[in-house]
DSSP file (Angstrom, degrees, kcal/mol; ACC not computed):
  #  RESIDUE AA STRUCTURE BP1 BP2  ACC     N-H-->O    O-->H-N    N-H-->O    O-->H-N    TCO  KAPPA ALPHA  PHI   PSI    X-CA   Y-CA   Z-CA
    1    1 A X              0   0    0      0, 0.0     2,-0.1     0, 0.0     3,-0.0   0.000 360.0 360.0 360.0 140.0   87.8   96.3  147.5
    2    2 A X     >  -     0   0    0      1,-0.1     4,-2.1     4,-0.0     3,-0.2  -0.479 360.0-121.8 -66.7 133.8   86.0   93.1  147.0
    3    3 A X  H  > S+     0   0    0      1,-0.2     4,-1.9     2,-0.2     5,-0.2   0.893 116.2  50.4 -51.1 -38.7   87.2   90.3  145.0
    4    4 A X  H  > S+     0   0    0      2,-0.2     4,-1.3     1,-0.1    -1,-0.2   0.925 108.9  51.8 -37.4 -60.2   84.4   90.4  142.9
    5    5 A X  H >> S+     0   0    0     -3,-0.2     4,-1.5     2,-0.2     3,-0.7   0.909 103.7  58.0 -42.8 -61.9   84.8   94.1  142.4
    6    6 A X  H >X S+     0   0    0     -4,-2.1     4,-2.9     1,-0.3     3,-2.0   0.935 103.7  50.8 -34.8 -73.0   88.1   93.8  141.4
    7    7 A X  H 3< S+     0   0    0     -4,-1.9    -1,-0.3     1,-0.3     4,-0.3   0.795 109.8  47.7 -47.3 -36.8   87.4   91.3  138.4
    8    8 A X  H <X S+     0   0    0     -4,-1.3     4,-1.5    -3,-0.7    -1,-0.3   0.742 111.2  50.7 -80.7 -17.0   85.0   93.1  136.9
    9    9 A X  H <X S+     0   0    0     -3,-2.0     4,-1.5    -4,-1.5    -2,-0.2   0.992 114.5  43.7 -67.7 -47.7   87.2   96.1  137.1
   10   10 A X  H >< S+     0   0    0     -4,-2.9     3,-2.6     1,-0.2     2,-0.6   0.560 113.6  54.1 -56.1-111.6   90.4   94.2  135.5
   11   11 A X  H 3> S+     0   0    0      1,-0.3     4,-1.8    -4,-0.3    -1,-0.2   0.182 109.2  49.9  20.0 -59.8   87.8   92.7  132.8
   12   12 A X  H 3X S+     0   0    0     -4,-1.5     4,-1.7    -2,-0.6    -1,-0.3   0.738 109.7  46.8 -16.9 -55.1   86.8   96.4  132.1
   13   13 A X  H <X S+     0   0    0     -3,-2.6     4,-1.2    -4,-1.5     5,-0.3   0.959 113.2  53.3 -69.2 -72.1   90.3   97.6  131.7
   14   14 A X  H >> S+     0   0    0      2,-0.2     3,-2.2     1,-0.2     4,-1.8   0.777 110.1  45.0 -16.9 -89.5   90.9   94.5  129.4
   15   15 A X  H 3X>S+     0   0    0     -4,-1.8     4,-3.1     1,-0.3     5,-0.6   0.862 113.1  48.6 -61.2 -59.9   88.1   95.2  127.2
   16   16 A X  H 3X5S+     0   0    0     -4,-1.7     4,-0.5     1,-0.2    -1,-0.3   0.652 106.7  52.1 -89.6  23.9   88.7   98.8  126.7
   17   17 A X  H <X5S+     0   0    0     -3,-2.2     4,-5.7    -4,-1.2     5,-0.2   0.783 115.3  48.7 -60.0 -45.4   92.4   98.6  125.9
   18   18 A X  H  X5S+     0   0    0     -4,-1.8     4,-0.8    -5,-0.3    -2,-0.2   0.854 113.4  43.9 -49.3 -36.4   91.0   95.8  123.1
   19   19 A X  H >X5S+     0   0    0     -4,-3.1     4,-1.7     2,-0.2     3,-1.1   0.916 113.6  53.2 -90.1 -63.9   88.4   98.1  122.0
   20   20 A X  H ><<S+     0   0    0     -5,-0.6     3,-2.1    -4,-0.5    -2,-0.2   0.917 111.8  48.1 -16.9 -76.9   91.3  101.1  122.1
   21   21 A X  H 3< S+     0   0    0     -4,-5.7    -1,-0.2     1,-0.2    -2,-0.2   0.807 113.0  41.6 -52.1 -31.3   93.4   98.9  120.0
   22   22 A X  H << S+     0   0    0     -3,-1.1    -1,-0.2    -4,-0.8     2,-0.2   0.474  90.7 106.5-102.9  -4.2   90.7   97.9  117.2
   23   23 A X  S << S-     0   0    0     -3,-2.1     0, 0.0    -4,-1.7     0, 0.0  -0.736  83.5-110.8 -78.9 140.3   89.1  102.2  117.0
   24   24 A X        -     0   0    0     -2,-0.2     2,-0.9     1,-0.1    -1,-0.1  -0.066  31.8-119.2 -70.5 159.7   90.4  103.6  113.7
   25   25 A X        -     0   0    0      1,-0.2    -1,-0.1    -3,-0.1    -2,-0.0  -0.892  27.4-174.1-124.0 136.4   92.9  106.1  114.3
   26   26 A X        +     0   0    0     -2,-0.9     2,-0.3     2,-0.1    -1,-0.2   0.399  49.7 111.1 -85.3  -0.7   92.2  109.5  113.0
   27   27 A X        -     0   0    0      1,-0.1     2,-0.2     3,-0.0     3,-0.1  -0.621  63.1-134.7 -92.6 138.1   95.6  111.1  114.0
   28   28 A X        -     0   0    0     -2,-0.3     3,-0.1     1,-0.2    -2,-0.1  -0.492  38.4 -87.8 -99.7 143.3   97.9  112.0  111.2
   29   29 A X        -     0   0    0     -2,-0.2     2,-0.4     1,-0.1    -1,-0.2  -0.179  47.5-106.2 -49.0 126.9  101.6  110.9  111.6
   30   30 A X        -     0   0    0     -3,-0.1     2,-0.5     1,-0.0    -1,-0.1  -0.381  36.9-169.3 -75.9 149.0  103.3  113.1  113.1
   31   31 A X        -     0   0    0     -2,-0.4     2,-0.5    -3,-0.1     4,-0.1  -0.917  23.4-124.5-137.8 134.4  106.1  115.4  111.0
   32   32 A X     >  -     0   0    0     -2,-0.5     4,-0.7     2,-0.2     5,-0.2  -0.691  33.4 -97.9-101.8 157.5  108.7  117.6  112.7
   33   33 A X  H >> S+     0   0    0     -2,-0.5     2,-4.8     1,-0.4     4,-2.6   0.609 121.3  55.3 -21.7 -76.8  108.9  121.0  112.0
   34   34 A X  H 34 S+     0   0    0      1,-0.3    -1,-0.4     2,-0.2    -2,-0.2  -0.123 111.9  50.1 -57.0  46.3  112.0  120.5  109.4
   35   35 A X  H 3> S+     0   0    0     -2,-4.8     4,-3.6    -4,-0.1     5,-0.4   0.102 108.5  46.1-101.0 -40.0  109.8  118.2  107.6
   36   36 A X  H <X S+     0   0    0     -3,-0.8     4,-2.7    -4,-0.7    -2,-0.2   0.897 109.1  48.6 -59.3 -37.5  107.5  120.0  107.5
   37   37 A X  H >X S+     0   0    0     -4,-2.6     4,-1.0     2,-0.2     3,-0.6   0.968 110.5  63.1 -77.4 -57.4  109.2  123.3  106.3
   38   38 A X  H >> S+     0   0    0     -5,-0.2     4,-2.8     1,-0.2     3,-0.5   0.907 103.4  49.4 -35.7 -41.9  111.0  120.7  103.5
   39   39 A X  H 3X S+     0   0    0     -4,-3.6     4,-3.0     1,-0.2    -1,-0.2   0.876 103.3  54.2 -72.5 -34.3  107.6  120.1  102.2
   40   40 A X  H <X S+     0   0    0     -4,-2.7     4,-1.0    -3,-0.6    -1,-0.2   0.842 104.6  57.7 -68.7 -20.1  106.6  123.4  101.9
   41   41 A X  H <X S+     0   0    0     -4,-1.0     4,-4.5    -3,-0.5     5,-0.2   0.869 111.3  44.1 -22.9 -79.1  109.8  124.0   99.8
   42   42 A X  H  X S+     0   0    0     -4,-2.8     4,-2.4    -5,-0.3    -2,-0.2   0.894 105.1  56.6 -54.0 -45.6  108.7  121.5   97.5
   43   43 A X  H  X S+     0   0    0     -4,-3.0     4,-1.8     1,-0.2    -1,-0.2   0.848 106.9  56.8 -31.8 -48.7  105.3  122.4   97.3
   44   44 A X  H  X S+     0   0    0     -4,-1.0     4,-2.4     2,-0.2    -2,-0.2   0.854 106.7  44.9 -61.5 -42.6  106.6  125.6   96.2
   45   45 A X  H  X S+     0   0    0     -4,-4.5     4,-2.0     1,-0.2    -1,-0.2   0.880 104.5  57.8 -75.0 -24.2  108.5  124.5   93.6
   46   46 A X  H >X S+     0   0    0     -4,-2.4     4,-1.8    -5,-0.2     3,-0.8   0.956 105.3  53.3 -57.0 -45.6  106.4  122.6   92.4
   47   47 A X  H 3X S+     0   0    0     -4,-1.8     4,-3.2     1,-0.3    -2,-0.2   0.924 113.1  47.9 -16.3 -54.3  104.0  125.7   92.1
   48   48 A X  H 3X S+     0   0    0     -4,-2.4     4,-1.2     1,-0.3    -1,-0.3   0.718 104.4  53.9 -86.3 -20.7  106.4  127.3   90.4
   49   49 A X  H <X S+     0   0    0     -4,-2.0     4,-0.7    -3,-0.8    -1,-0.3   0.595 115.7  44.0 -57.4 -25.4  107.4  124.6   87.9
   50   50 A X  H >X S+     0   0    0     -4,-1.8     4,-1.9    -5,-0.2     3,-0.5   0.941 109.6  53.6 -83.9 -37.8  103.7  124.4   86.9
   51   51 A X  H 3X S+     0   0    0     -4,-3.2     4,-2.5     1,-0.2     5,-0.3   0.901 109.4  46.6 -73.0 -37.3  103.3  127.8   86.8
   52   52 A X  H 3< S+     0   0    0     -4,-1.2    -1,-0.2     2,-0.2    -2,-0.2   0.669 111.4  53.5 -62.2 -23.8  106.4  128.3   84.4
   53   53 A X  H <X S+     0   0    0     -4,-0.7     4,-2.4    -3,-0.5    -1,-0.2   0.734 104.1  61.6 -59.2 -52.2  105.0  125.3   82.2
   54   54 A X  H >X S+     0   0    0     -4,-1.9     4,-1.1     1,-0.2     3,-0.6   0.970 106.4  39.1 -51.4 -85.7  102.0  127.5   82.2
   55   55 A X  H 3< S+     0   0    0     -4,-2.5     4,-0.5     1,-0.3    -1,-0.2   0.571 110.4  58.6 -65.2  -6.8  103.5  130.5   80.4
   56   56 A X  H 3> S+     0   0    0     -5,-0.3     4,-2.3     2,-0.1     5,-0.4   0.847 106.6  44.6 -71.2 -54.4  105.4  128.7   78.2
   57   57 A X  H XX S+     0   0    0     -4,-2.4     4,-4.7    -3,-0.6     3,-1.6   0.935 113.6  52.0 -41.7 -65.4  102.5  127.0   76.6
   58   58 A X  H 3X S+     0   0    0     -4,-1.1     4,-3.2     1,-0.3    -1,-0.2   0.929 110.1  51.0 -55.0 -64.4  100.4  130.4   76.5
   59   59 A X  H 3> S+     0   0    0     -4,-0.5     4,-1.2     2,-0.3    -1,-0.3   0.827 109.7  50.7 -33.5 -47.0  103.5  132.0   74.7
   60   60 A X  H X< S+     0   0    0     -4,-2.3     3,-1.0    -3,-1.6    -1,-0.3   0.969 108.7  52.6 -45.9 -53.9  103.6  129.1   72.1
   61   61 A X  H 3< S+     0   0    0     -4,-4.7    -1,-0.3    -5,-0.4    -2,-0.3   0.811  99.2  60.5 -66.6 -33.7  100.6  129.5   71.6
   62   62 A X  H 3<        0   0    0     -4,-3.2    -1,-0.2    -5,-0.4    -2,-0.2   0.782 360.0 360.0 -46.1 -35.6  100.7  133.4   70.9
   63   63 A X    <<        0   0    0     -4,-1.2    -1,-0.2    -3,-1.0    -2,-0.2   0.515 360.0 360.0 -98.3 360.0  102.7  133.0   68.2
């Protein structure tokens, strides 16, 4: 390989790590598995706290 060739290759490289670094990143943090199954836990209870909220109100309100 030519010296020329070369420099434009490094110069290349360069540029698209730079351009790498500055592209938004679309990739969601990663969460392992037990984090994940903890947030489904919660979710659920939350559900289930709203939903119980729910049927009180409607009750109140029945009578």
């Amino acid at each position: 390989m030519n010296r020329r060739k070369k420099g434009i290759q490094i110069l290349k490289a360069q540029a698209k790590r730079a351009n790498a670094k500055l592209a938004s990143k679309n990739k969601p943090k990663y969460l392992s598995k037990a984090e994940r199954a903890k947030l489904e836990v919660e979710a659920e209870s939350a559900i289930r706290y709203v939903a119980s909220v729910g049927e009180k109100e409607t009750t109140v309100e029945r009578s």
